[in-house]
C-alpha positions in Angstrom: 43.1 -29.0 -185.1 40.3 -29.0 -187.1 38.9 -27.1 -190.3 35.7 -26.0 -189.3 33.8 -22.8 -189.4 32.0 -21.6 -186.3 29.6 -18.3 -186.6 28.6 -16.9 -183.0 26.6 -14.0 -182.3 27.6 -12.0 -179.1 31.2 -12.5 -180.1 32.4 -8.9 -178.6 30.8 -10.4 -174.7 32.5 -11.9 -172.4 31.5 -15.6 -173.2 32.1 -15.0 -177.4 35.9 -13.3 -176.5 36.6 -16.8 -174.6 34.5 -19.2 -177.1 36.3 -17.3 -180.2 39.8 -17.5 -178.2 39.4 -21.3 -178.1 38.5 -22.3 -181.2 40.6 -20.6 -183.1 43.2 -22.7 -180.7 41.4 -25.6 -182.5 42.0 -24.3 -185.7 38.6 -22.9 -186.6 37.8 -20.1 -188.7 35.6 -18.0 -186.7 32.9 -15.2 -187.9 31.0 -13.2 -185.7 28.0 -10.7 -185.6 28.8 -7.7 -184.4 26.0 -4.7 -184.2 26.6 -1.7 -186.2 27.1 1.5 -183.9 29.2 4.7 -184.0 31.6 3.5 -181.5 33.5 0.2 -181.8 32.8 -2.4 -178.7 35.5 -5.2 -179.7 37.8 -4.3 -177.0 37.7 -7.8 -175.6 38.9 -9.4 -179.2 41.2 -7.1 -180.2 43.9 -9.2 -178.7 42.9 -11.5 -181.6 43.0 -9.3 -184.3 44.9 -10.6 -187.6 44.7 -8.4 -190.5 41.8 -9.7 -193.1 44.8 -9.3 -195.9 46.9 -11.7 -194.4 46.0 -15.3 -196.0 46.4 -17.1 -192.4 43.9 -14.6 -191.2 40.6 -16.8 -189.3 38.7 -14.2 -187.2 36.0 -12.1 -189.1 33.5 -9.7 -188.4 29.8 -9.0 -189.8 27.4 -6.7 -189.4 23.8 -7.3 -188.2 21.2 -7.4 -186.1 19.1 -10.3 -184.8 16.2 -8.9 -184.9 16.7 -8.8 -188.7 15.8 -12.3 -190.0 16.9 -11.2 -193.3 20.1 -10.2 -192.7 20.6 -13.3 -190.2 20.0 -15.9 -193.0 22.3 -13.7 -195.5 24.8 -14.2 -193.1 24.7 -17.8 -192.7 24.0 -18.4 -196.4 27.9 -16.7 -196.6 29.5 -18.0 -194.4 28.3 -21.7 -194.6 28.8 -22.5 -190.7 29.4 -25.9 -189.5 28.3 -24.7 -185.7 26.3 -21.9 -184.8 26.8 -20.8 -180.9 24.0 -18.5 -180.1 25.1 -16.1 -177.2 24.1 -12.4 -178.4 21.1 -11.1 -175.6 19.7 -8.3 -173.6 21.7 -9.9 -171.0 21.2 -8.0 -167.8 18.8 -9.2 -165.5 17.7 -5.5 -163.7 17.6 -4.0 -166.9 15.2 -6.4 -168.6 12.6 -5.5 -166.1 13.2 -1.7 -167.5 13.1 -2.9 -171.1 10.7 -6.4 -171.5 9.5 -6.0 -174.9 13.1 -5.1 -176.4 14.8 -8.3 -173.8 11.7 -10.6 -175.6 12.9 -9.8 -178.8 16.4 -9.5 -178.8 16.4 -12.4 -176.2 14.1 -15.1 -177.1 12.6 -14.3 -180.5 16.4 -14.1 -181.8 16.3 -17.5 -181.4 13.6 -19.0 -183.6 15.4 -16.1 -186.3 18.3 -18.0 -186.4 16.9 -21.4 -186.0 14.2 -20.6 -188.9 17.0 -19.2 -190.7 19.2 -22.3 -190.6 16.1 -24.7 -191.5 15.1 -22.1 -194.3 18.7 -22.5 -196.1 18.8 -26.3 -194.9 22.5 -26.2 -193.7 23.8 -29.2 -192.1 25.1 -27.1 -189.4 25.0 -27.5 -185.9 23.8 -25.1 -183.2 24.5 -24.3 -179.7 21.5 -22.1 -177.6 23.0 -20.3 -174.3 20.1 -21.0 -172.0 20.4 -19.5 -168.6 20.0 -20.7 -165.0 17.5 -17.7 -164.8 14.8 -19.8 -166.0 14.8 -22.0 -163.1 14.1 -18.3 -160.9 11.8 -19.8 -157.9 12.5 -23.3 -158.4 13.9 -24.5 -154.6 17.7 -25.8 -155.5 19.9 -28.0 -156.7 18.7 -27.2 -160.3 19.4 -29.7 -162.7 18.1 -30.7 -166.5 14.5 -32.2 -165.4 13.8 -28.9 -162.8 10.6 -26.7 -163.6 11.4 -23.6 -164.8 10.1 -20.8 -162.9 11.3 -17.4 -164.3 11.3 -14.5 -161.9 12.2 -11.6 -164.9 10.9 -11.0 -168.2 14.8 -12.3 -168.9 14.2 -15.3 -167.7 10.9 -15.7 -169.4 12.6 -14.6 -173.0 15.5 -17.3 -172.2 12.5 -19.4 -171.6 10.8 -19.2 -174.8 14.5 -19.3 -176.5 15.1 -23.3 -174.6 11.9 -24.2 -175.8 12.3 -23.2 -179.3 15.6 -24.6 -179.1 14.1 -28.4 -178.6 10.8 -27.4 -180.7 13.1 -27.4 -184.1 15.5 -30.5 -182.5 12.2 -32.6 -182.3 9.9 -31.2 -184.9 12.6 -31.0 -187.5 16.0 -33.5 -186.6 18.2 -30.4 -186.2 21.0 -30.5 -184.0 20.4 -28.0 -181.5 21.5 -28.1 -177.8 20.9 -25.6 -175.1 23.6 -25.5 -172.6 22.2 -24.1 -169.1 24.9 -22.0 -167.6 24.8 -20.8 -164.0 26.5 -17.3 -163.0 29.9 -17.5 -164.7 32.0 -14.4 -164.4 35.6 -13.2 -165.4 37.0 -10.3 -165.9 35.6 -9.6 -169.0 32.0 -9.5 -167.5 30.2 -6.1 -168.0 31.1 -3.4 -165.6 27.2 -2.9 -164.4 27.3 -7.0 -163.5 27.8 -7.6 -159.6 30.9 -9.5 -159.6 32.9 -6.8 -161.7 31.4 -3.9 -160.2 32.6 -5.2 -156.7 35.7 -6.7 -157.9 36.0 -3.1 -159.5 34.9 -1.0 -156.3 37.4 -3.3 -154.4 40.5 -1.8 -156.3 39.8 1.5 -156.8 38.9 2.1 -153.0 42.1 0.2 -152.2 44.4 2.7 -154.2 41.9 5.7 -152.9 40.4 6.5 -156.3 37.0 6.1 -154.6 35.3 5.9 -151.7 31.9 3.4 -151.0 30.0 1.4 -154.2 26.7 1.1 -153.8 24.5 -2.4 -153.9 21.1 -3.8 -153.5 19.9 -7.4 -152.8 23.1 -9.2 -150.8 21.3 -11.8 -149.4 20.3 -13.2 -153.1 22.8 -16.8 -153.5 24.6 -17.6 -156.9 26.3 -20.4 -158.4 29.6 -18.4 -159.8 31.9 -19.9 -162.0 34.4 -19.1 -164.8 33.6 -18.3 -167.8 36.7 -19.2 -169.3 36.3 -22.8 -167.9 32.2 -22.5 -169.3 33.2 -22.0 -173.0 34.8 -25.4 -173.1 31.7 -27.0 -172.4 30.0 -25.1 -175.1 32.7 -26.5 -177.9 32.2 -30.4 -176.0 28.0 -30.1 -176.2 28.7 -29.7 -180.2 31.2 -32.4 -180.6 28.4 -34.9 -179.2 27.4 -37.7 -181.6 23.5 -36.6 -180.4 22.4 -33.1 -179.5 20.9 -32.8 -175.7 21.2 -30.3 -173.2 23.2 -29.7 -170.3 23.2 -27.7 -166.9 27.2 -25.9 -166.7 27.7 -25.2 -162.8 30.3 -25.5 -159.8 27.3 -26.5 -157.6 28.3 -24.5 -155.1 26.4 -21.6 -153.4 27.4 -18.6 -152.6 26.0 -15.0 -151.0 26.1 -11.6 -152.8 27.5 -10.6 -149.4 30.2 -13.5 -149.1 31.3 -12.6 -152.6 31.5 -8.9 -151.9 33.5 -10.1 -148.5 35.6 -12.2 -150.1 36.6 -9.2 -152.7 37.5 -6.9 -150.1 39.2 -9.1 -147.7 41.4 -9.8 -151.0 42.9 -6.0 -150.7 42.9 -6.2 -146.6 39.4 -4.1 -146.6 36.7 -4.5 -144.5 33.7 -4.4 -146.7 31.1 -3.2 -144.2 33.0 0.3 -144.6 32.7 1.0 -147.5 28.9 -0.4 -148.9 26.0 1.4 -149.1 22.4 -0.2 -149.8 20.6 2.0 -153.0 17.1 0.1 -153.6 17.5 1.3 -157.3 19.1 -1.9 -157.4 16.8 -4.2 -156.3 14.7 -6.4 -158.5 11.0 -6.3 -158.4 10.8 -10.2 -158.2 13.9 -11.4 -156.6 16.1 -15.0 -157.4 16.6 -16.2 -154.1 19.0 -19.3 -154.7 20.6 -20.8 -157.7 22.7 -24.1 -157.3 23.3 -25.9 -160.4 23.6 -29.7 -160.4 25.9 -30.4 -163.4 26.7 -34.2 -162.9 25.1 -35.2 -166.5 27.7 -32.8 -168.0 30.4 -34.5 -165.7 29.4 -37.8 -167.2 28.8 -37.2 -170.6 30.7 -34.5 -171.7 33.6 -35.4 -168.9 33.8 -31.2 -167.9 34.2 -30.6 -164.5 34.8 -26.8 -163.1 38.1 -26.2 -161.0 37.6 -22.5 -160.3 34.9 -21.7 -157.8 33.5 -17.9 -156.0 36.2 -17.4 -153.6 39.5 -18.0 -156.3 37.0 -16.4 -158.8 36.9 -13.3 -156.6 40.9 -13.0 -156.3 40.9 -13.4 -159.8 38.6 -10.4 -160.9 40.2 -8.5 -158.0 43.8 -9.3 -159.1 42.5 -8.5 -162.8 41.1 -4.7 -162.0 44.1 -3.9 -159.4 46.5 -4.7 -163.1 43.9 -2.2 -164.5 44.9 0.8 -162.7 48.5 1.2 -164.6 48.0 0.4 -167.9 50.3 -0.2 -170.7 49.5 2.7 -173.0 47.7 1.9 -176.4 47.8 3.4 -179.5 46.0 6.3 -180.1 42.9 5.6 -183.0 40.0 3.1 -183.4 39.7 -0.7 -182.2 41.8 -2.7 -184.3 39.3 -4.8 -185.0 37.7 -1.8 -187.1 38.6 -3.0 -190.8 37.9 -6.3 -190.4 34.5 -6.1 -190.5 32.8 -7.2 -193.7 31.5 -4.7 -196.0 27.5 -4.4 -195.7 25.4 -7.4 -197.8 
């Protein structure tokens, strides 16, 4: 247990519900950006939710927007972080080929915001970058901490810029600032439009008849999947480090599109070749052909090993959408969540 303050941005995603889940296991107080919008998007930490009257409360929420550096170094000036874990992004790979100049900012640019903003107010805090195996893009595998980069996506480029900013303020200035280079990790809190939940997704509902085919581009692309459950530890163990460094997170493992989708289908006794259909919508106009991360340093430094690899991963999001499809009713209203954010500053 520990009495720390963490503040992460991207805290509603997939990676910030686990990350918040855990340290507030470790006895953190946690804060997290959320953006303003007319709907709420906490679904995935409502399960956390502890009214912001009750004294023992340790999870609250803040508006902003990273592409405000105004509003990011409020933030931090109030809540006087002792780690920052960066995660908040334009996140989908397909998309940021629709959108570059929004993934650049919101992606990489983000990054020196927050790091400017912590040198600005000169808090001793330390901060965690989520760097992304899609930097590597063309680089022949296994993938480790001293591979080129080669980004295939304006994604990968903006996560790019991010790493190098990340070690530009490290060096230039003595902060503490790690990027942590995590392959594919998936769970069933990934976004619906990623591969893994869409299939896992398609799986069950054409198992219990509620559809019929799911359509797919590139299955011949290879991934390094993990969990991202298992991920966020390594996050937390990069910060607890007596010197900042970074760190490739990875099963080292590689597997297909296709053997993923297989392995989904074979899980409810389907046979997927009946029911995908190609759609080059999908496609990307510079494909990843093969990511296989090589994640001995963090096995020997920061003693994290994976244990949860594609195929288990695939029963698991399967198992976790098939649990879906009879709910336990909820109560009728807004996200709980909803009055624990903190007024506007």
């Amino acid at each position: 247990m520990t009495n720390k303050t963490a503040l992460i941005t991207g805290v509603t995603g997939q990676d910030g519900s686990y990350l918040a889940e855990l340290l507030l296991e470790r006895g953190y107080v946690v804060h997290g950006i959320v953006r303003r919008a007319s709907t709420f998007n906490t679904q995935r930490i409502d399960h956390l939710y502890q009214d912001p009257h009750d004294p023992d409360a340790r999870l609250f929420l803040h508006y902003g927007d990273l592409t405000d550096g105004t509003r990011v170094a409020g933030l931090l000036e109030h809540v006087q972080p002792d780690e920052v874990y960066h995660l908040a992004a334009q996140s989908h790979v397909r998309v940021s080929f629709d959108e570059p100049e929004f993934t650049g900012d919101a992606t990489g640019l983000s990054t020196t915001r927050l790091l400017e903003a912590i040198r600005m107010t000169q808090l001793p805090c330390r901060f965690y970058q989520a760097s992304s195996s899609e930097m590597f893009g063309a680089t022949p595998p296994p993938q480790h901490e001293g591979t080129p980069f080669h980004p295939r996506s304006p994604y990968g480029v903006a996560k790019v810029y991010a790493y190098w900013a990340t070690r530009n303020y490290r060096e230039a200035y003595g902060m503490y600032a790690v990027n942590g280079i995590l392959f594919n990790h998936e769970s069933p809190r990934r976004g619906p439009t990623f591969v893994t939940r869409k299939v896992a997704k398609a799986a069950a509902r054409i198992k219990a008849g509620l559809q019929d085919v799911v359509y797919l581009g590139n299955l011949d692309a290879r991934r390094d999947w993990g969990y991202a459950a298992e991920y966020v530890e390594a996050m937390w163990r990069m910060l607890q480090q007596d010197e900042p460094d970074d760190y490739v997170i990875a099963t080292g493992v590689s597997c297909s599109v296709r053997d993923f989708v297989a392995q989904c289908f074979a899980h409810v006794g389907l046979d997927w070749r009946d029911h995908v259909r190609f759609d080059e919508r999908y496609l990307r106009p510079t494909e990843v052909d093969d990511l296989v991360g090589d994640a001995s340093k963090a096995e020997r430094v920061l003693s994290w090993r994976p244990t949860v690899r594609a195929p288990e991963l695939a029963r698991l999001m399967v198992d976790a959408e098939l649990a879906t499809l009879s709910p336990v009713p909820s109560p009728v209203g807004a996200s709980r969540t909803a009055n624990r954010l903190a007024p506007a500053r």
